[in-house]
C-alpha positions in Angstrom: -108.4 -124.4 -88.2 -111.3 -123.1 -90.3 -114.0 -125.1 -88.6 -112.7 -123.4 -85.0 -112.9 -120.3 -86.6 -116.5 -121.1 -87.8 -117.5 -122.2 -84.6 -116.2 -119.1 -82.8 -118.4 -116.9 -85.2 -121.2 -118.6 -84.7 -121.2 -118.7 -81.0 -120.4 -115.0 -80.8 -123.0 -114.7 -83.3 -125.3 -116.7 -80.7 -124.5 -114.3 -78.1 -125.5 -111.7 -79.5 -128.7 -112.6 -80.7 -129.5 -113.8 -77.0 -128.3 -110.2 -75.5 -130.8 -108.6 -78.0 -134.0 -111.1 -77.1 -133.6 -110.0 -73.6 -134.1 -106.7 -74.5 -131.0 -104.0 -75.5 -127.5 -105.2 -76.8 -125.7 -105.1 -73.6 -122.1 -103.4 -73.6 -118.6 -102.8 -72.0 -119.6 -101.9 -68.2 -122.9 -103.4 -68.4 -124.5 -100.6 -70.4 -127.5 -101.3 -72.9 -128.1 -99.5 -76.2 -130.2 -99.5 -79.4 -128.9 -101.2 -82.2 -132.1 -100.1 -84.4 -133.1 -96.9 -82.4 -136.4 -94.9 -82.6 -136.4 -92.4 -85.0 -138.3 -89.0 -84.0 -141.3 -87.7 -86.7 -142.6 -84.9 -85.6 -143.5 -82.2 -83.1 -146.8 -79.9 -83.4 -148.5 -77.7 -81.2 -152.5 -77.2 -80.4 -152.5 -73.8 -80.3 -149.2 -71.8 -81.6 -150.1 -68.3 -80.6 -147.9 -66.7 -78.0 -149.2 -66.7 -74.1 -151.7 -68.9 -75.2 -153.4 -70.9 -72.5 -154.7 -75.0 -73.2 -152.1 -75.8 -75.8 -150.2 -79.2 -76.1 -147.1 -79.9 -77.5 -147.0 -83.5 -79.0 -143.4 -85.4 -80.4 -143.9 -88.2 -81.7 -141.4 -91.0 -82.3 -141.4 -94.7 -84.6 -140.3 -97.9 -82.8 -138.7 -99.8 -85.6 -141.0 -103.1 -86.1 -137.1 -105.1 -85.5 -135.9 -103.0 -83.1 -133.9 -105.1 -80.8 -135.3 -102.9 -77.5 -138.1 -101.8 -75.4 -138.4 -98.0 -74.9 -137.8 -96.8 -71.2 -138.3 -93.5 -71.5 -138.0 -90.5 -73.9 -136.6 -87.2 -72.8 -137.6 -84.0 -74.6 -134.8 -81.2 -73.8 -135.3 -77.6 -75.2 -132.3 -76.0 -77.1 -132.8 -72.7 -77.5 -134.8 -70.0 -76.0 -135.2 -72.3 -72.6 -135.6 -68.5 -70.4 -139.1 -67.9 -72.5 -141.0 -71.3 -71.9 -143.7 -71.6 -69.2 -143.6 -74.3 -66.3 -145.1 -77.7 -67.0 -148.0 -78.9 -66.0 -146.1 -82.7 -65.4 -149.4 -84.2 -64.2 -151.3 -83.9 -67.4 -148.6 -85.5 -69.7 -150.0 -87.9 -71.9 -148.6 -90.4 -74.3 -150.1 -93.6 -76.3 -149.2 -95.6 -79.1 -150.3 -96.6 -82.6 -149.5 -99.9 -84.4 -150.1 -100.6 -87.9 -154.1 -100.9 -88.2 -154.8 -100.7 -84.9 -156.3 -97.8 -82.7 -154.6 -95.6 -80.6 -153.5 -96.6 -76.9 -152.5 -94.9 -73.4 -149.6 -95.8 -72.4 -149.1 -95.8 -68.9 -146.4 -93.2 -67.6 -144.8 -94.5 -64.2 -143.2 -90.7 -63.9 -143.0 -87.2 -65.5 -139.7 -85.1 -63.8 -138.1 -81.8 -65.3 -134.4 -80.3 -65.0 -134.9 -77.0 -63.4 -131.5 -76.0 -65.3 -131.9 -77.2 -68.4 -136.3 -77.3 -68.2 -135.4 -80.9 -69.8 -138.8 -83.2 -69.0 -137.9 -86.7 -68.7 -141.2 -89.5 -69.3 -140.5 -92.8 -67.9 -143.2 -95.7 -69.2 -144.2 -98.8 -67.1 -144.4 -100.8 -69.1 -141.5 -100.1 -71.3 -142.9 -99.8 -74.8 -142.7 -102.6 -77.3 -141.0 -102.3 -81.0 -143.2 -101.5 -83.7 -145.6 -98.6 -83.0 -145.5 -94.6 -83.3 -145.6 -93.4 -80.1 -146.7 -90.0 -78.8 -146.0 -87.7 -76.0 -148.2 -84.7 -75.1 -147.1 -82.1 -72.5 -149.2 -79.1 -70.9 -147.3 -75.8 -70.5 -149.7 -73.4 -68.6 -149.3 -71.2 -71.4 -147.2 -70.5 -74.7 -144.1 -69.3 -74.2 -144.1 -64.9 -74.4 -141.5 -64.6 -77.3 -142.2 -65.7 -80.9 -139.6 -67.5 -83.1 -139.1 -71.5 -83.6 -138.5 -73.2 -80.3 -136.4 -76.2 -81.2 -136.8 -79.4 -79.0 -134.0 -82.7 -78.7 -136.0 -85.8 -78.2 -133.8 -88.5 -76.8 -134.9 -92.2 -76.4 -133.8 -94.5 -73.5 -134.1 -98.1 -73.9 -134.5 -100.4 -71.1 -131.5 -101.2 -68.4 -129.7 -100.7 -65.6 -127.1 -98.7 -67.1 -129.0 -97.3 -70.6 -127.1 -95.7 -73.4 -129.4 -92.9 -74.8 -129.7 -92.5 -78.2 -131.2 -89.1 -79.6 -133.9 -89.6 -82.0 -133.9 -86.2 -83.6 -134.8 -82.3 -83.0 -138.9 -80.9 -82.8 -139.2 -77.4 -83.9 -142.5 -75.7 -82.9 -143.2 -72.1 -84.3 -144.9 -69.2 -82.3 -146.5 -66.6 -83.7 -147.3 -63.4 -82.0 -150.6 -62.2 -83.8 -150.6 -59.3 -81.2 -148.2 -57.0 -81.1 -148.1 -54.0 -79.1 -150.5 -56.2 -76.6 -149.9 -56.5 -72.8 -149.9 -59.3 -71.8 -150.6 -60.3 -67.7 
């Protein structure tokens, strides 16, 4: 009876580790998820004066070296303050990736869409992007947003899948300063 028992374990053990080679453990319903998820960093700004023009907002998430998944796509969702952020300028996104000694990559974005409602931007990568580098995502508003205060961002990985479960990575706060008061601003 104990050797059946054995045997079962280490088939289901088996399985699993053949579900994870392929690429996300696979779950009830088809659905794929991280087990060892991307874990967000950072977020930073180029400029952080408000109704500034030419700024970039960079997050920037770590693919565990053993995570058992590509990454499919990451989406950056504002929580707070959504009314004062500017439109996106989805055509300049940029993202690349950095691996441990090793220079900095493009990565190649198949698509960049937003959520009028929630002004959620969504970046899908083609290919999907391999465990074990930092990878950063740089989006163009057409200008800082008009308010000051902390603008706080959820960054949510996807792995790769038909039927993905997302996992969120963590929150970006970026700071705004207005350095003009009293100004009008066009």
């Amino acid at each position: 009876m104990n050797r059946h028992h054995w045997a079962l374990g280490l088939f289901t053990a088996a399985s699993v580790i053949a579900t994870q080679q392929a690429g996300a453990i696979e779950l009830a319903g088809g659905r794929t998820a991280f087990i060892r998820p991307p874990q967000f960093i950072e977020a930073s700004t180029t400029r952080n004066y408000v109704m500034r023009r030419n700024a970039t907002y960079f997050f920037t998430l770590e693919m565990p070296s053993d995570a058992d998944a590509s990454l499919q796509s990451v989406v950056i969702a504002p929580q707070n303050l959504t009314r004062h952020l500017r439109p996106y300028h989805l055509e300049e996104t940029v993202a690349f990736a950095e691996s441990s000694g090793e220079a900095r990559s493009s990565l190649d974005i198949r698509g960049v869409s937003i959520d009028e409602e929630t002004k959620a931007v969504t970046v899908d990568f083609d290919p999907p992007v391999a465990p074990g580098q930092l990878v950063t995502i740089g989006l163009r508003p057409t200008r800082n947003p008009r308010l000051d205060g902390t603008y706080v961002f959820r960054v949510t990985a996807v792995p790769v899948g038909d039927r993905p479960q997302a996992h969120i990575a963590g929150h970006g706060r970026l700071n705004f300063i207005d350095n003009d008061r009293g100004r009008i601003y066009d």
